[in-house]
C-alpha positions as CSV (number, residue, x, y, z in Angstrom):
1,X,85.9,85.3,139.9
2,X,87.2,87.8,137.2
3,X,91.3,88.1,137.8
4,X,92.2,91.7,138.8
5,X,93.4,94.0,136.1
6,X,97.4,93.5,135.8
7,X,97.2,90.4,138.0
8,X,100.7,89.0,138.6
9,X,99.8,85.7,139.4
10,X,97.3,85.6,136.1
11,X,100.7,86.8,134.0
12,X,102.9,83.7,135.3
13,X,100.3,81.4,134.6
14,X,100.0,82.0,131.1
15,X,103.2,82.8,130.7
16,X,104.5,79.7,131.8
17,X,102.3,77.6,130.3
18,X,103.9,78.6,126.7
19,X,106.6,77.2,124.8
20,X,109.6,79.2,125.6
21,X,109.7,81.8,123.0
22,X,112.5,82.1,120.0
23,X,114.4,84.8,121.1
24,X,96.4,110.5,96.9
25,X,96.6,112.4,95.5
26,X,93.2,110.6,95.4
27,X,91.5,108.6,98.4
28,X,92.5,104.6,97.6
29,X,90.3,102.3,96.5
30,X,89.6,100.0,99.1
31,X,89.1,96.8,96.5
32,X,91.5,94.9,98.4
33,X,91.9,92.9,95.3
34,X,93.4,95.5,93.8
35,X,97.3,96.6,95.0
36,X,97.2,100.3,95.4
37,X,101.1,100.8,93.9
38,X,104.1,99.0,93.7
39,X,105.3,99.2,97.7
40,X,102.6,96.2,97.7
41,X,105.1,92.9,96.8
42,X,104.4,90.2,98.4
43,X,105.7,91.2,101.9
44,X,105.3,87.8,103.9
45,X,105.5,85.0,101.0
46,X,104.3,82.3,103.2
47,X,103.0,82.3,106.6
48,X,105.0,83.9,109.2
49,X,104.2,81.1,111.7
50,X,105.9,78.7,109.6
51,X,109.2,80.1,110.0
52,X,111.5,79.6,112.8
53,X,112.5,82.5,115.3
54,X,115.3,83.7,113.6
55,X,114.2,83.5,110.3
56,X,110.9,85.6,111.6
57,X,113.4,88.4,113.0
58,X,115.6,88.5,109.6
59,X,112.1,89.1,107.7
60,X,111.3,91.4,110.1
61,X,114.9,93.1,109.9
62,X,114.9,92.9,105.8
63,X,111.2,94.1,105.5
64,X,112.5,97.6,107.7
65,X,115.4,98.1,106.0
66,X,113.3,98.0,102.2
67,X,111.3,100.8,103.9
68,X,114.2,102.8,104.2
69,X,114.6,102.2,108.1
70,X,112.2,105.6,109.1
71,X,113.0,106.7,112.6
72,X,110.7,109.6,112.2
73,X,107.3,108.4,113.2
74,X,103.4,110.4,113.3
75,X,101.7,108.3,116.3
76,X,98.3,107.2,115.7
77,X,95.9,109.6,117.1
78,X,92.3,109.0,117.0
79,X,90.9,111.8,114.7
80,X,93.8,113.4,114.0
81,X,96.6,111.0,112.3
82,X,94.5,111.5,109.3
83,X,95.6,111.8,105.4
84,X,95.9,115.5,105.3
85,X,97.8,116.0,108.7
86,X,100.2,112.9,107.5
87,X,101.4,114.6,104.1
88,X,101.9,117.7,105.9
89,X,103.8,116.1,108.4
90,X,105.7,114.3,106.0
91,X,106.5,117.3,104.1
92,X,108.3,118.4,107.6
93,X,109.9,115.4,108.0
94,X,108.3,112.7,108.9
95,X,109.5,109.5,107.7
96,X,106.8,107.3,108.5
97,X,103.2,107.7,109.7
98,X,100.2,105.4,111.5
99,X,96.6,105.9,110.7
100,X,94.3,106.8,113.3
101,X,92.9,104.3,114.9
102,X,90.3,102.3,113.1
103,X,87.5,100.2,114.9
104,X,87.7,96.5,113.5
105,X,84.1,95.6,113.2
106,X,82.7,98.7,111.8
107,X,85.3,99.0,109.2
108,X,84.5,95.8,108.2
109,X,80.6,96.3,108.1
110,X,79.8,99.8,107.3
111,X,81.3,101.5,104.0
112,X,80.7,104.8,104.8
113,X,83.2,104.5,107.7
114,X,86.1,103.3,105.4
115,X,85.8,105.8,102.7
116,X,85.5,108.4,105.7
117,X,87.9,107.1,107.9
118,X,90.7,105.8,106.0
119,X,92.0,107.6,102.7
120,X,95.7,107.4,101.3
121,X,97.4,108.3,98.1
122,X,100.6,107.1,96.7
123,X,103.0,109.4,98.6
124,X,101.5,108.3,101.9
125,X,104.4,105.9,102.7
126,X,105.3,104.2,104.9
127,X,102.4,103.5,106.3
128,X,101.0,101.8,109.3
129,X,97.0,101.1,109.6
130,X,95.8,100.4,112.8
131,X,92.7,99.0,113.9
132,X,91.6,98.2,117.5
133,X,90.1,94.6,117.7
134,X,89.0,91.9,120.3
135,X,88.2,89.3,117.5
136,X,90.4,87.6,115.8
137,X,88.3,87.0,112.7
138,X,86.6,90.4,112.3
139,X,90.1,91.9,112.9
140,X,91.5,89.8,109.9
141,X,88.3,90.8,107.5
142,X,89.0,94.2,107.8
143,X,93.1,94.1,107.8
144,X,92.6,92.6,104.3
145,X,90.9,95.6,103.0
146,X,93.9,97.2,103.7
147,X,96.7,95.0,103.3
148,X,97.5,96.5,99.3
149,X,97.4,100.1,100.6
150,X,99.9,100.1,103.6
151,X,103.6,98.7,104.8
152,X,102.1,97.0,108.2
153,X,98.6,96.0,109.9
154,X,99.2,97.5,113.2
155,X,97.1,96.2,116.7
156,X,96.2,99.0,119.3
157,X,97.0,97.1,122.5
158,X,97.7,100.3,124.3
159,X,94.8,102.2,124.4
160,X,94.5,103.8,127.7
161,X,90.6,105.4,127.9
162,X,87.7,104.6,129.0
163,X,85.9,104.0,126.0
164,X,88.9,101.1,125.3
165,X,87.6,99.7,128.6
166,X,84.1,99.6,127.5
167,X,85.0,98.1,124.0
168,X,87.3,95.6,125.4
169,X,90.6,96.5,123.3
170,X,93.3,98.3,123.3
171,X,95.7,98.6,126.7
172,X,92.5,96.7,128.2
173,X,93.5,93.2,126.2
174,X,96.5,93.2,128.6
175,X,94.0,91.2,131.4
176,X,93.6,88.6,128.3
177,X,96.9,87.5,126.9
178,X,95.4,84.5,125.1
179,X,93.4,86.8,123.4
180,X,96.3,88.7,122.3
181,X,97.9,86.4,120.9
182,X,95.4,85.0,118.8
183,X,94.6,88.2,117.2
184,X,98.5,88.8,116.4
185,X,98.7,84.9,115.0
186,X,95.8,85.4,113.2
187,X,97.0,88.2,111.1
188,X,100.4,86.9,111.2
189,X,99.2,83.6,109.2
190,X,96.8,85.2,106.8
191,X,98.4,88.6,105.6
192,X,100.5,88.9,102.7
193,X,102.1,92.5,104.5
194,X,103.5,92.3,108.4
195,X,102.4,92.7,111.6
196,X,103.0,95.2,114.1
197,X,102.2,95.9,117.7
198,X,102.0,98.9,119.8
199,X,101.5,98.5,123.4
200,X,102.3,100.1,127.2
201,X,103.9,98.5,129.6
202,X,103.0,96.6,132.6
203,X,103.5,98.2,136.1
204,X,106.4,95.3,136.7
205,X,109.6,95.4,134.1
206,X,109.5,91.9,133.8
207,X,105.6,90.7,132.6
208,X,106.4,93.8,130.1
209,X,109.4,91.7,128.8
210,X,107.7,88.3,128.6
211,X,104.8,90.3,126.7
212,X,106.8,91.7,124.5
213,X,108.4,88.3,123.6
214,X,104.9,86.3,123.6
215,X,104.1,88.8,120.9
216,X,107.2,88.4,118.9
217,X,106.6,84.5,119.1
218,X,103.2,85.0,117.9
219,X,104.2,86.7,114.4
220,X,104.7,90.6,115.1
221,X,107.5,91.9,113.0
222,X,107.5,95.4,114.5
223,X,106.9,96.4,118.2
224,X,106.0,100.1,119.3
225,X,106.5,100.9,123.2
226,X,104.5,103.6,124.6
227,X,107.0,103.9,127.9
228,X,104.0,104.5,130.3
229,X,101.5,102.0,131.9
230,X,97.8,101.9,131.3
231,X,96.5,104.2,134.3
232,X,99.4,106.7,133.2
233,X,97.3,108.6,131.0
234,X,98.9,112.1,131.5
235,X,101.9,112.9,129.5
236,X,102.1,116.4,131.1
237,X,102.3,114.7,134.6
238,X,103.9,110.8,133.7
239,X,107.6,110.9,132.1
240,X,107.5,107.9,129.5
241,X,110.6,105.6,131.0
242,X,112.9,104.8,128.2
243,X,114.7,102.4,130.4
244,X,111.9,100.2,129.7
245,X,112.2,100.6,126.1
246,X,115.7,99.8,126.2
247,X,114.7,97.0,128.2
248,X,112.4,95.3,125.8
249,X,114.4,96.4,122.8
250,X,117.1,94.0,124.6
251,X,114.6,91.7,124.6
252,X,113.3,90.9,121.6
253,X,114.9,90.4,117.9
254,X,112.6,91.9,116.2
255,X,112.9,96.1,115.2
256,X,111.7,98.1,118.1
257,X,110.1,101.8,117.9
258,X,110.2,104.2,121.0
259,X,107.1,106.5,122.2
260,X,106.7,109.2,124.8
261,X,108.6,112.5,125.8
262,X,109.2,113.3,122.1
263,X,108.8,117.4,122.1
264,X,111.5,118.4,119.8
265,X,114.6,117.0,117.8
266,X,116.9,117.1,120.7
267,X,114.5,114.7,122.7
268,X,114.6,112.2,119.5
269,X,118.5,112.5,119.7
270,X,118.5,111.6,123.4
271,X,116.2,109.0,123.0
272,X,117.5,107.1,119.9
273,X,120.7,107.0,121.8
274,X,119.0,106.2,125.3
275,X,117.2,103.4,124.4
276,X,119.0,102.2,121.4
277,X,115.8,101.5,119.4
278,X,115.0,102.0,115.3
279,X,113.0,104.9,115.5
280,X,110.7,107.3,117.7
281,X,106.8,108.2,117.3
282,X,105.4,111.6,118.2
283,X,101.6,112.4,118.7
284,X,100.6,115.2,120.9
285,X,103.7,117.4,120.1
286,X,103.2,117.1,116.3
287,X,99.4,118.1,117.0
288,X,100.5,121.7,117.6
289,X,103.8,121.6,115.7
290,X,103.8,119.7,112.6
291,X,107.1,120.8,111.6
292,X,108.8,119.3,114.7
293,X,110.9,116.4,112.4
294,X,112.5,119.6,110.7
295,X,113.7,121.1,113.4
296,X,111.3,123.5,114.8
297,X,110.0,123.9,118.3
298,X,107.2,126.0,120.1
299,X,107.8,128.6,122.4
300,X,107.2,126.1,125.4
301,X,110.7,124.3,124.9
302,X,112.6,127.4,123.9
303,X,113.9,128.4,127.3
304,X,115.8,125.0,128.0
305,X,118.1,126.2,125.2
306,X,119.8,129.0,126.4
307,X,119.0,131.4,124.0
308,X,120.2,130.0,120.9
309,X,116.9,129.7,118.9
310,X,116.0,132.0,116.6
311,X,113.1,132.6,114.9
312,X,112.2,130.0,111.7
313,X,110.0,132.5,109.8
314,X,107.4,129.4,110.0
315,X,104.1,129.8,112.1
316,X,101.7,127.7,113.0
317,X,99.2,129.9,111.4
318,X,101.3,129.0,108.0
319,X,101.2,125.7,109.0
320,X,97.3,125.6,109.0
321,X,96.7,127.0,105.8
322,X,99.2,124.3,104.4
323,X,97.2,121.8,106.7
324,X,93.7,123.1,105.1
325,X,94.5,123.3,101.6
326,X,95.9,119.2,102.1
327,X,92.2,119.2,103.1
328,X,90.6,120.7,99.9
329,X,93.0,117.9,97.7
330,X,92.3,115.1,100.1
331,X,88.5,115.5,102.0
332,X,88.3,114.4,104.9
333,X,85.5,115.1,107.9
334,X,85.4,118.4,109.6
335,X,85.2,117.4,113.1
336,X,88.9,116.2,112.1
337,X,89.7,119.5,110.5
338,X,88.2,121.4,113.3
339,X,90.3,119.8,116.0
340,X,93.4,120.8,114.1
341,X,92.4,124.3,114.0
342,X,92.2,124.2,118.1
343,X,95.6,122.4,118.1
344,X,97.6,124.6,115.7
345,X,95.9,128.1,117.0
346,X,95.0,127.6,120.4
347,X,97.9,129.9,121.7
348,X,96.9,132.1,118.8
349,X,93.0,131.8,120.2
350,X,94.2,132.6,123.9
351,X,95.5,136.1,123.1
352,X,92.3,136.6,120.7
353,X,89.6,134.8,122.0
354,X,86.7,136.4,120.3
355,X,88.2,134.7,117.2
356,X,87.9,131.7,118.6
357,X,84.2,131.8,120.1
358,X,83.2,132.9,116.3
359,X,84.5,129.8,115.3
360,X,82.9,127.4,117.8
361,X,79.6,129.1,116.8
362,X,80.1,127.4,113.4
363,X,77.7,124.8,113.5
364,X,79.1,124.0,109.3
365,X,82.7,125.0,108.8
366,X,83.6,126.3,105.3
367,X,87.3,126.6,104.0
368,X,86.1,130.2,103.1
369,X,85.7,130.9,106.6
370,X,88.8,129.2,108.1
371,X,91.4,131.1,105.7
372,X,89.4,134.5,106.8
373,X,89.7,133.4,110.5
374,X,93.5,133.0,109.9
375,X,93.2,136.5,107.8
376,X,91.6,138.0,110.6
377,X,94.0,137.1,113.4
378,X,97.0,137.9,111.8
379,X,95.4,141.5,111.1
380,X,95.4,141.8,115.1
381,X,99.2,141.4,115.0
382,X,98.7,138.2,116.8
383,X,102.0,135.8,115.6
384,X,103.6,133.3,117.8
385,X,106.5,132.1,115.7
386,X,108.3,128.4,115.8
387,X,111.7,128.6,116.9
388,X,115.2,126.8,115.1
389,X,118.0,126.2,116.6
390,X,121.5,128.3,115.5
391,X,123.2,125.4,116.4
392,X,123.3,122.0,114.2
393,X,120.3,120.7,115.5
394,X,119.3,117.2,114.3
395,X,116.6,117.1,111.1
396,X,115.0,114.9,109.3
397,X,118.3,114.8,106.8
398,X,119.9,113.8,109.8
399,X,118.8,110.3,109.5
400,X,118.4,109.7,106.1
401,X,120.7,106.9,104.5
């Protein structure tokens, strides 16, 4: 009989039967023969399964700190973590940024999809690629097309949707913990860069815990906690619990990166110090404010400040011409372009929505058209500004060595 998703009894068995652990400027060539610049040396000199605990964890600790220790993080987001939307969040910022997801076995077999789905350029650093994988092998063939071009190979294990339960990865390898932790090993043993993980956590504190340390023991180097379970999908409606976090930062020995309720700089200063962790990742927030890591905020988060924003004389209509002419430097598909253009102006849309039902008639998108669009709704006096605060709010400069 198949054990039930999140089975408890499942978890001890497995758990117990392991050895206690030890606490572009132009789109890259893909020629993984090839490093991409000098960031590429030599990360992991000799298998990390060869090394004791503690000598794992002070790789892990010395590989961070060359990076520069970034506690500002872009989230993967499928479709919209992509080159462009990176270096624009990076110029805002950002001190670190994942890929979009990338599917293991059709990045490995279909060409098209790499030059599509993944491009970087020398300023795209740090950088995270992360591929969703249930085999261990095709998820090692396609990590080592990108080992010269990135800082980690990350593994979606916390993939909440459906379609992650029909392809048997993401949050849906938690039901398969042996399976986890060959795909970790495996990549762990065979790259030359480090591994990192990014998972949810388990309805009960404690299988979170013994996960999280099952994964350290199997090689990952760098652990990202999404502080909701699986079926808590909804940010709007689910508070992310950085207790856990703090919890499994406690846990393990390896650096530890917080995600969930990150909607402006004062939410990264409460959580940094909340749950005591190296650094925080933001995805739906960035989609409509990229500037969020400099210390803007939407209108949406303004009232909780008592009046002492002001306007930053930064839009988000500004930010989408930034966003589009990224675009026309580094090309990239427009079903990625047009989902920014909902996320950046779809406050914008709601007070004009004519505008926005000429652009959803566009069966082709042209550049022409989108900077007219943008033309054409500012001429309606339409503007719904980012806000800064007069106080010291935190900034990216805040947290810079």
């Amino acid at each position: 009989m198949k054990p039930k998703p999140y089975s408890v009894p499942l978890l001890n068995r497995y758990f117990c039967a392991q050895s206690p652990p030890l606490m572009a400027q132009t789109p890259a060539c893909l020629d993984a023969e090839q490093p991409h610049d000098d960031h590429h040396q030599q990360h992991l000199g000799f298998p990390a399964r060869s090394l004791s605990g503690e000598s794992r964890a002070e790789r892990a600790w010395a590989h961070w700190a060359k990076l520069g220790r970034p506690r500002l993080i872009v989230a993967p987001m499928v479709d919209n973590s992509e080159l462009p939307f990176r270096m624009l969040c990076r110029k805002y910022g950002a001190q670190g940024a994942y890929t979009p997801m990338l599917h293991s076995r059709i990045f490995s077999e279909t060409e098209k999809y790499r030059n599509e789905e993944f491009t970087t350029c020398k300023e795209d650093r740090p950088l995270f690629v992360q591929f969703c994988a249930n085999d261990p092998d095709v998820l090692l063939e396609a990590a080592r097309k990108v080992e010269p071009h990135c800082d980690y190979v990350d593994i979606n294990l916390g993939c909440p949707q459906r379609i992650a339960k029909r392809g048997n990865y993401g949050a849906f390898l938690m039901d398969n913990l042996p399976l986890v932790k060959s795909l970790v090993e495996k990549l762990a043993v065979n790259l030359q860069v480090p591994v990192s993980c990014k998972i949810r956590l388990f309805p009960n504190l404690e299988d979170t815990l013994k996960y999280a340390r099952m994964l350290e023991e199997a090689g990952c180097m760098l652990l990202a906690v999404h502080g909701r379970t699986r079926d808590e999908k909804d940010g709007k409606k689910f508070r992310a619990d950085w207790k856990a976090i703090r919890a499994v930062k406690n846990a393990v020995r390896i650096p530890v990166l917080a995600n969930g309720n990150i909607r402006h700089m004062n939410d990264v200063r409460d959580c940094l110090e909340e749950t005591e962790v190296e650094g925080v990742l933001s995805a739906e927030t960035l989609l409509e404010n990229p500037a969020l890591f400099a210390g803007f905020r939407t209108a949406e988060w303004v009232s909780e400040s008592e009046g002492t924003n002001v306007d930053g004389k930064l839009d988000q209509a500004d930010l989408l011409i930034e966003y589009l002419k990224l675009c026309e430097k580094y090309p990239v598909p427009w079903r990625m372009i047009r989902s920014h253009v909902h996320k950046l102006l779809g406050g914008w849309f709601s007070l004009q929505p004519h505008i926005r039902e000429e652009l959803n008639k566009q069966s082709k998108l042209t550049f022409e058209f989108l900077y007219d669009m943008v033309d054409r709704l500012r001429d309606t006096g339409t503007r719904i500004p980012l806000y800064k605060d007069t106080r010291a709010e935190l900034t990216s400069d805040s947290y810079s060595d």
